[in-house]
N, CA, C and O atoms as CSV, one atom per row, in Angstrom:
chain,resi,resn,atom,element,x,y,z
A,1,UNK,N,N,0.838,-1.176,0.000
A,1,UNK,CA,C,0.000,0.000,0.000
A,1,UNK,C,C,0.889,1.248,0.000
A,1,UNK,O,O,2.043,1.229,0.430
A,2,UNK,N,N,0.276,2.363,-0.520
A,2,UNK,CA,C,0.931,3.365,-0.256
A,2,UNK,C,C,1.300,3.811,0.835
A,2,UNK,O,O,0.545,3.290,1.656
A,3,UNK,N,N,2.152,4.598,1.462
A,3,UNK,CA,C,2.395,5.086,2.510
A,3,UNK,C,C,2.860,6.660,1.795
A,3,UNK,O,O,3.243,6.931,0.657
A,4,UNK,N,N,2.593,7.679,3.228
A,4,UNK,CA,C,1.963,9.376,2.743
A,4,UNK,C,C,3.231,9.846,4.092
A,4,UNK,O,O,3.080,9.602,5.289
A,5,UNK,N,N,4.187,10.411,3.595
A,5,UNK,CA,C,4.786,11.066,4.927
A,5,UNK,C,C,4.579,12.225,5.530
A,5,UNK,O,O,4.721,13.148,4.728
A,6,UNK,N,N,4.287,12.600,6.670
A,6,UNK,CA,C,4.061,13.746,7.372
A,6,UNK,C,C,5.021,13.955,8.652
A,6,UNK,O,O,5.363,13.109,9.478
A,7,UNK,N,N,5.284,15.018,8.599
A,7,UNK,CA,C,6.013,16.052,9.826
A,7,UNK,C,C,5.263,16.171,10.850
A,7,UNK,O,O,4.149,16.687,10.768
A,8,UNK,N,N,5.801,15.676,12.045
A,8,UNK,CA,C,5.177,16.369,13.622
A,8,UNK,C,C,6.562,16.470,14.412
A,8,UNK,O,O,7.513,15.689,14.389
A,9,UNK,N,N,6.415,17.512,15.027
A,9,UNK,CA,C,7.596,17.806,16.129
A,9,UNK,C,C,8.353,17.410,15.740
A,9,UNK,O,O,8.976,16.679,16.510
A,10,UNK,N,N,8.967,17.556,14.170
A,10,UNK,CA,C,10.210,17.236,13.764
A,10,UNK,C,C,10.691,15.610,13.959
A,10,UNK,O,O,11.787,15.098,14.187
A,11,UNK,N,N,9.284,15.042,13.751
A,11,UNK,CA,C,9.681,13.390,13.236
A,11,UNK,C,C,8.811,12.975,11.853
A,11,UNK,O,O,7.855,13.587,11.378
A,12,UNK,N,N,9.291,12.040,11.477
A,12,UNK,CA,C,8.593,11.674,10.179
A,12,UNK,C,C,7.707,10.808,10.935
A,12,UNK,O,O,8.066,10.283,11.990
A,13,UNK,N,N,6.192,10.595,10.257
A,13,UNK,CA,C,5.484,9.883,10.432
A,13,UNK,C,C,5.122,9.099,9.200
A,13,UNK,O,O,5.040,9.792,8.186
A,14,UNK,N,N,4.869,7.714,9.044
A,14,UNK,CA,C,4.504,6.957,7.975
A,14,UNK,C,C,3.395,5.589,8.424
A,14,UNK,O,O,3.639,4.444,8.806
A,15,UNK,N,N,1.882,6.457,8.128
A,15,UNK,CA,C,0.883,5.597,8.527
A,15,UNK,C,C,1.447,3.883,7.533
A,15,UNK,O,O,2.170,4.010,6.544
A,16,UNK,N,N,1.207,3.135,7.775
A,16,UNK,CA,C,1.373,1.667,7.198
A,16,UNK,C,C,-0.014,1.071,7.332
A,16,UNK,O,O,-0.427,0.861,8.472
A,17,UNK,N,N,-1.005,0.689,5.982
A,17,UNK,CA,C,-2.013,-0.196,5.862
A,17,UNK,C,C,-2.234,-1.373,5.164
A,17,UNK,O,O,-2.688,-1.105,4.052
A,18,UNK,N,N,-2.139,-2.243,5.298
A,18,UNK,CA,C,-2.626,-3.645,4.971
A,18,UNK,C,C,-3.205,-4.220,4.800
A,18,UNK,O,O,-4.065,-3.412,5.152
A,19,UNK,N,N,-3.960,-5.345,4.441
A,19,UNK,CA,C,-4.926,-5.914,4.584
A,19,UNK,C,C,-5.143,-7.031,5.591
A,19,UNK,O,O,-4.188,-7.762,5.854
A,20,UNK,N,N,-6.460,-7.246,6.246
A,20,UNK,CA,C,-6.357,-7.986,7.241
A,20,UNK,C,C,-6.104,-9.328,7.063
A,20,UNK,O,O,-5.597,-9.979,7.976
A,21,UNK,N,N,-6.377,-9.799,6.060
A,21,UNK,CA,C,-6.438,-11.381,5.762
A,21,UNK,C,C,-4.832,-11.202,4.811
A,21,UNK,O,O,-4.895,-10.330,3.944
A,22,UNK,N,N,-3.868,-11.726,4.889
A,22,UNK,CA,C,-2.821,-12.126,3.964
A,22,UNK,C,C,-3.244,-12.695,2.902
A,22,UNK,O,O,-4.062,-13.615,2.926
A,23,UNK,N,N,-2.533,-12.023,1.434
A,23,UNK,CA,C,-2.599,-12.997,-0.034
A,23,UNK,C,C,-2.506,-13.637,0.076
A,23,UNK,O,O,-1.768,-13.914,1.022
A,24,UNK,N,N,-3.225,-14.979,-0.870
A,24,UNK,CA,C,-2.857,-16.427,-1.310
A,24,UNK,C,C,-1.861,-15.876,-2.486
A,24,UNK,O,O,-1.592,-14.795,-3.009
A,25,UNK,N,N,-1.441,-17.353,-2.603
A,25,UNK,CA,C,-0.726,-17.629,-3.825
A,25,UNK,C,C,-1.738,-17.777,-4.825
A,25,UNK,O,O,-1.207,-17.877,-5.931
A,26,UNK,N,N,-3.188,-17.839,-4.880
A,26,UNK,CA,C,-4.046,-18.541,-5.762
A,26,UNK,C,C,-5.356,-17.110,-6.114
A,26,UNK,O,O,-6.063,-16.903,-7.101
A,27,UNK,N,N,-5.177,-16.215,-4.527
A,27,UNK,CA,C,-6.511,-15.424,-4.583
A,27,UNK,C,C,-6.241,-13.934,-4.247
A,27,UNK,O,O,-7.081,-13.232,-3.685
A,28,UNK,N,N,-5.022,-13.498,-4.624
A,28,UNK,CA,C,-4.729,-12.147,-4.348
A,28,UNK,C,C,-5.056,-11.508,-3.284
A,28,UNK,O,O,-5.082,-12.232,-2.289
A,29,UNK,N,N,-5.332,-10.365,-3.098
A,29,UNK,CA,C,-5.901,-9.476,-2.254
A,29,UNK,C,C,-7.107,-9.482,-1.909
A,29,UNK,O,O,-7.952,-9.336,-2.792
A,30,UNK,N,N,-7.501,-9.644,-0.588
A,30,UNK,CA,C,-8.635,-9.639,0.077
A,30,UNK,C,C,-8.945,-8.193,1.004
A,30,UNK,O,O,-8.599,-7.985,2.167
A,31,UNK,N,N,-9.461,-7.581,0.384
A,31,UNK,CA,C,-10.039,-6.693,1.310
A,31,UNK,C,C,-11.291,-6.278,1.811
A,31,UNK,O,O,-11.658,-5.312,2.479
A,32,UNK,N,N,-12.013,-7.541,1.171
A,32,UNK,CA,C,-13.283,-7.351,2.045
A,32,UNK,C,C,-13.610,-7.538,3.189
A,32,UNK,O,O,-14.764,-7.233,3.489
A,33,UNK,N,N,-12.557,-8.205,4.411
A,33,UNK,CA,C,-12.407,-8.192,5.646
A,33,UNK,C,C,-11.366,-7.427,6.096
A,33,UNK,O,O,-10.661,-7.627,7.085
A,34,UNK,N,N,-11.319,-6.530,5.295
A,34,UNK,CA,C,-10.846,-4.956,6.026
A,34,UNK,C,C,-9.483,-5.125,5.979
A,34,UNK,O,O,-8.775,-6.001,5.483
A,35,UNK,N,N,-9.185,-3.823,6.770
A,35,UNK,CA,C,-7.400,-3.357,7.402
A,35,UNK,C,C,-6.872,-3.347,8.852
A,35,UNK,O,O,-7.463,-3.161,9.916
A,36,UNK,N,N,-5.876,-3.544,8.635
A,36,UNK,CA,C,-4.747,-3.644,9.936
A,36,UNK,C,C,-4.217,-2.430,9.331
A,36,UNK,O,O,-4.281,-1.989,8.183
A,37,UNK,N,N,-3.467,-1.839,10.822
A,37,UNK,CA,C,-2.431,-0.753,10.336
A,37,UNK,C,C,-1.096,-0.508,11.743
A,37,UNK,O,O,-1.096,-1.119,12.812
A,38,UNK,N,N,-0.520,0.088,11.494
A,38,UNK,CA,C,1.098,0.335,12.232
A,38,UNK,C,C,1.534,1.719,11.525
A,38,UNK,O,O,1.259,2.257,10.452
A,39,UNK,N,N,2.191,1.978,12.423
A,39,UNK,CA,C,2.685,3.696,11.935
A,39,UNK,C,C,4.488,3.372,12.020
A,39,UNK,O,O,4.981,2.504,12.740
A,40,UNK,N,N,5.097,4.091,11.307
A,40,UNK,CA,C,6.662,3.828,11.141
A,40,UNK,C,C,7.113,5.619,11.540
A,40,UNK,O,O,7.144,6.608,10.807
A,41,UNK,N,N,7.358,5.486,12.726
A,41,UNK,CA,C,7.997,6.899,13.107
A,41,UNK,C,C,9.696,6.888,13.254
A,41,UNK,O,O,10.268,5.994,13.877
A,42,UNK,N,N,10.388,7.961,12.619
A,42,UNK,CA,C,11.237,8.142,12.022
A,42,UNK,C,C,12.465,9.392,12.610
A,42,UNK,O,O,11.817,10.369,12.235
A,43,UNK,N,N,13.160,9.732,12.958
A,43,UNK,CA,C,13.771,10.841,12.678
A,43,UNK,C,C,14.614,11.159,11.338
A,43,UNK,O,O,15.354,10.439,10.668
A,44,UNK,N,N,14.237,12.465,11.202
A,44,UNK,CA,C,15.131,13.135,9.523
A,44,UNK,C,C,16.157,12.628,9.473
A,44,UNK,O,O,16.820,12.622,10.510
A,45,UNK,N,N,16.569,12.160,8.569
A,45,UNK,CA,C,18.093,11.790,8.041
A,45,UNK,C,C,18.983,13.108,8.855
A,45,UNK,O,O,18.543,14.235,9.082
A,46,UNK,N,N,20.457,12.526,9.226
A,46,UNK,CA,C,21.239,13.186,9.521
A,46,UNK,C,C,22.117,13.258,8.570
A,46,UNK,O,O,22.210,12.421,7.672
A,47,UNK,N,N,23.046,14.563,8.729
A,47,UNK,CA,C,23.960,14.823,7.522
A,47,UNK,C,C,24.572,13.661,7.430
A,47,UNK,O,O,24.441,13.258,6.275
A,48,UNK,N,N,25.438,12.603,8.354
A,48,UNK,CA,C,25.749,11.193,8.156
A,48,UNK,C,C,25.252,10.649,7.239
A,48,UNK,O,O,25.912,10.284,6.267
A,49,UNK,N,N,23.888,10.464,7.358
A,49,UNK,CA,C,23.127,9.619,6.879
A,49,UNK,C,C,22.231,8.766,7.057
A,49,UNK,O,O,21.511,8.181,6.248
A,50,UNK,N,N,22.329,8.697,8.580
A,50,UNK,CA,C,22.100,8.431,9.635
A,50,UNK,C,C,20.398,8.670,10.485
A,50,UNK,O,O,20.061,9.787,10.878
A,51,UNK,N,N,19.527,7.480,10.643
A,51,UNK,CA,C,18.328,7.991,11.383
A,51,UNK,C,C,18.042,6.682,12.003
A,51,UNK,O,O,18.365,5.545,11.660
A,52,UNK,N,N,17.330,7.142,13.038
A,52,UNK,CA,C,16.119,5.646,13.423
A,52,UNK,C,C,15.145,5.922,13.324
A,52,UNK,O,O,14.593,6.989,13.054
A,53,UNK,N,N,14.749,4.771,13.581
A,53,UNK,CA,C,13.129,4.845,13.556
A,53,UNK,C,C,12.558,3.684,14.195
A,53,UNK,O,O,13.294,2.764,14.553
A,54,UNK,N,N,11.315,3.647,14.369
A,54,UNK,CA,C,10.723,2.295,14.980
A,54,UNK,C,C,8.944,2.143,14.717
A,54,UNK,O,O,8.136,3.060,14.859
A,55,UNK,N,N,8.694,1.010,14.385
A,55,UNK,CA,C,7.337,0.776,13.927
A,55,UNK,C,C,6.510,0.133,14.849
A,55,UNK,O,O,6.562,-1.060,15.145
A,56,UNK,N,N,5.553,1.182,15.399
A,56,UNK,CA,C,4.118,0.771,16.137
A,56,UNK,C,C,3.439,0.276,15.738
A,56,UNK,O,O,3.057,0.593,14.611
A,57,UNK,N,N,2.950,-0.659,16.325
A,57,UNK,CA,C,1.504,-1.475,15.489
A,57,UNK,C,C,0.481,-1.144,16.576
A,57,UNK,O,O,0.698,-1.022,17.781
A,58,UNK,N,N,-0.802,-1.008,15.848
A,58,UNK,CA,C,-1.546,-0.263,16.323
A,58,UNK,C,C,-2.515,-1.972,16.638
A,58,UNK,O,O,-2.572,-2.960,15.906
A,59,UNK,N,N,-3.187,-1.711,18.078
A,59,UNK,CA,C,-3.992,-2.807,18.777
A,59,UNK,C,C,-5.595,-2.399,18.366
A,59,UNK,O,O,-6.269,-1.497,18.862
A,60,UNK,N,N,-5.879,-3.103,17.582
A,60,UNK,CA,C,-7.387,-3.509,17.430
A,60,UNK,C,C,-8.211,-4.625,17.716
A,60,UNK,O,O,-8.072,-5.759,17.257
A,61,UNK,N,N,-9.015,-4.258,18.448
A,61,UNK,CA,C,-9.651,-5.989,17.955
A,61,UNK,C,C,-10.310,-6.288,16.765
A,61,UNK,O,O,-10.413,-7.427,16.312
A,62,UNK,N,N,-10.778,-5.233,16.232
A,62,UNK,CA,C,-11.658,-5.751,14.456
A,62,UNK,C,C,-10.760,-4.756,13.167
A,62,UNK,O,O,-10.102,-3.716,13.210
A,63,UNK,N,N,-11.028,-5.405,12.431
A,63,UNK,CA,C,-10.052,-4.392,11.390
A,63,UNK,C,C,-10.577,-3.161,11.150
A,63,UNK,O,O,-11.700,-3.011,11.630
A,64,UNK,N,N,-10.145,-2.267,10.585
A,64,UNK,CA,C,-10.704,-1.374,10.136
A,64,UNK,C,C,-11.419,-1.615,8.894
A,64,UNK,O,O,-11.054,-2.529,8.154
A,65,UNK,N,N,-12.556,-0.759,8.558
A,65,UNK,CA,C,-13.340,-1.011,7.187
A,65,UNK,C,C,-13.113,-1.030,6.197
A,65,UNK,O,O,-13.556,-1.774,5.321
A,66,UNK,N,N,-11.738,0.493,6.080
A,66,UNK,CA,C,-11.444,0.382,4.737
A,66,UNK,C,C,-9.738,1.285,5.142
A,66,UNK,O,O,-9.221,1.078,6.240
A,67,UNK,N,N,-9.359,1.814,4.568
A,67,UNK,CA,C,-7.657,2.034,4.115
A,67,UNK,C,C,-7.429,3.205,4.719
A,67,UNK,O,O,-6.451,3.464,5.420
A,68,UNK,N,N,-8.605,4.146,4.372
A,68,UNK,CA,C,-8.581,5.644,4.717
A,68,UNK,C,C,-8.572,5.675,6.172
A,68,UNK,O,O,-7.674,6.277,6.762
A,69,UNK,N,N,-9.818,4.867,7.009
A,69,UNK,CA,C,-9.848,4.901,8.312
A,69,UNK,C,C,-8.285,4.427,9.129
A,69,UNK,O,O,-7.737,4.789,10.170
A,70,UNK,N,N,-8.063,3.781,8.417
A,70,UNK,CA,C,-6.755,2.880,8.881
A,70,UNK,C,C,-5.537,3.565,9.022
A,70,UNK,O,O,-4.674,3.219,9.829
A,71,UNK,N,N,-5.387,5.018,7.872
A,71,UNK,CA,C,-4.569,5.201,7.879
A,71,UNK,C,C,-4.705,6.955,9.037
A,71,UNK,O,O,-3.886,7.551,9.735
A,72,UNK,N,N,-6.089,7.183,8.708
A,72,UNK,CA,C,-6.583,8.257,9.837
A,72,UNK,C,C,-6.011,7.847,11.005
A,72,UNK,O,O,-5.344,8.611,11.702
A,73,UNK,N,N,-6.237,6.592,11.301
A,73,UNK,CA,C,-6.389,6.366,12.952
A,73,UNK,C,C,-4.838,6.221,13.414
A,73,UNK,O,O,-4.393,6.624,14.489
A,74,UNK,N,N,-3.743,5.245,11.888
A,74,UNK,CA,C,-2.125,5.198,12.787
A,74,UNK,C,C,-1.905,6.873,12.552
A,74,UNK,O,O,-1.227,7.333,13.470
A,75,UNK,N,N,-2.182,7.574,11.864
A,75,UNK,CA,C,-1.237,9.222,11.978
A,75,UNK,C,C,-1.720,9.409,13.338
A,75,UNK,O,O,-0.768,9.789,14.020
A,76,UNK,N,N,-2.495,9.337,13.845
A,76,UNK,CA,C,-3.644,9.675,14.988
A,76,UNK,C,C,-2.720,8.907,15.981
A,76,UNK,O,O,-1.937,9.735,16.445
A,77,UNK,N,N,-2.551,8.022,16.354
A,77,UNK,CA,C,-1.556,6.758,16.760
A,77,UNK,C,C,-0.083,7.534,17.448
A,77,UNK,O,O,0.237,7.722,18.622
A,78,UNK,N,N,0.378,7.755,16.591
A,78,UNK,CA,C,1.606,8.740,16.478
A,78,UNK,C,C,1.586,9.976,17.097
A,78,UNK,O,O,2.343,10.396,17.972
A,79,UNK,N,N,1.033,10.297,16.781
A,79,UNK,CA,C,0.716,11.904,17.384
A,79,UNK,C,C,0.671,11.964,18.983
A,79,UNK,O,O,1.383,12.684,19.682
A,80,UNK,N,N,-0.463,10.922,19.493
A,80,UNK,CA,C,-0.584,10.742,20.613
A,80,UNK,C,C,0.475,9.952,21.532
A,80,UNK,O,O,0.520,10.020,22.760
A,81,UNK,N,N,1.266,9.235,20.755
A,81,UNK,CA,C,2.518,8.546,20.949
A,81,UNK,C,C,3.512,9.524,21.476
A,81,UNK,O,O,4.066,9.575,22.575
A,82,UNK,N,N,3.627,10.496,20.139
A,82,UNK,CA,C,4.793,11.683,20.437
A,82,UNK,C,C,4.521,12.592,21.603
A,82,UNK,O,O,5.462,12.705,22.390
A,83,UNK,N,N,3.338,13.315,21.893
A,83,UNK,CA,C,2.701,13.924,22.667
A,83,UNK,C,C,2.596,13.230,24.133
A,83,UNK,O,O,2.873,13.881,25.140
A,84,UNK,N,N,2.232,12.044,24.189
A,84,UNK,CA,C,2.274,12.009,25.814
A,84,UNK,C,C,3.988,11.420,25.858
A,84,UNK,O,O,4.246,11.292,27.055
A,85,UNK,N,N,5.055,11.077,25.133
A,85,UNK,CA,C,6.197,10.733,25.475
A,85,UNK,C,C,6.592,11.724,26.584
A,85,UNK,O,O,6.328,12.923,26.487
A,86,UNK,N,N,7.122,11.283,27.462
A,86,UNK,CA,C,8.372,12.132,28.502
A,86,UNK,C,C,8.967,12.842,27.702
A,86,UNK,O,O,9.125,12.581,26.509
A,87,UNK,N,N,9.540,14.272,28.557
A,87,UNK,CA,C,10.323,15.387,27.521
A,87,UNK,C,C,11.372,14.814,27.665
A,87,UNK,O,O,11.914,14.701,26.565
A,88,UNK,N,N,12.184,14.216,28.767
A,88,UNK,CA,C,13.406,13.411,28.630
A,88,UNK,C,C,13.562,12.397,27.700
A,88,UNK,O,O,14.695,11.967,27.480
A,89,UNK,N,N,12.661,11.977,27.157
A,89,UNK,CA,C,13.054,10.811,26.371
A,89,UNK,C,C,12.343,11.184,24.691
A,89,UNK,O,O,11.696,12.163,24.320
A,90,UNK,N,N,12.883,9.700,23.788
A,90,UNK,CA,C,12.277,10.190,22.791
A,90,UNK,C,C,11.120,9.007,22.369
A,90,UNK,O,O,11.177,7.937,22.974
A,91,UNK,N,N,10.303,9.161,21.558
A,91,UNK,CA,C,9.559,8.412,21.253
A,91,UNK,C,C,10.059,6.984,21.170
A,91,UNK,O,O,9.659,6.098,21.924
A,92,UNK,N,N,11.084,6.786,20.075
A,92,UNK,CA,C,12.298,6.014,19.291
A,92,UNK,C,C,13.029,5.106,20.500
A,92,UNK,O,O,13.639,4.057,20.296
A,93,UNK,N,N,12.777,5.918,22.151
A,93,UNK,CA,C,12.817,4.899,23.057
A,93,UNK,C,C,11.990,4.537,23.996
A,93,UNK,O,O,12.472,4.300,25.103
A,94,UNK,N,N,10.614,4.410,23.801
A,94,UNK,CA,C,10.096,4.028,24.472
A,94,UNK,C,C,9.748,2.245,24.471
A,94,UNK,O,O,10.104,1.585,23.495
A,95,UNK,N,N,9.132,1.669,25.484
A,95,UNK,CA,C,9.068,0.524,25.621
A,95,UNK,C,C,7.743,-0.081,24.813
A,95,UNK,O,O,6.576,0.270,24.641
A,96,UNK,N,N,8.405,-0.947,24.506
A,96,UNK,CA,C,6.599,-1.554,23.485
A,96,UNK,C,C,5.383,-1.717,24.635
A,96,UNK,O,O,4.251,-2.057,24.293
């Protein structure tokens, strides 16, 4: 799926959507039982070259309906991630 990058407090954010059921080898893409999603938060490349990052997966119990919601809800995910983090620390270390 596509992924859309956005800026908050000077981290990259990258909603990640999927489909809930995995391809067959025989039946392609299923998305009529919806989406899963995870957000990939990032810091900017350093002049090095240099960044981390680390990917949240977001806890649902039912999938989402369709791609858009999915991807509303990980930017949403993130945000609230970055925002309640400790000012001492950074997102990039917090504990799963």
């Amino acid at each position: 799926m596509t992924t859309m990058l956005r800026f908050y407090r000077g981290l990259e954010i990258y909603p990640l959507v999927y489909p809930h059921r995995a391809s067959t080898v025989a039946g392609g893409h299923n998305y009529d039982e919806g989406f899963d999603a995870a957000v990939r938060i990032q810091e900017p490349e350093s002049p090095e070259g240099m960044s981390r990052s680390r990917v949240f997966r977001l806890a649902q119990r039912t999938p989402f309906q369709n791609a858009g919601d999915a991807r509303r809800a990980s930017t949403a995910y993130a945000v609230r991630l970055i925002d309640t983090c400790p000012e001492n620390m950074s997102v990039l270390d917090l504990q799963a």
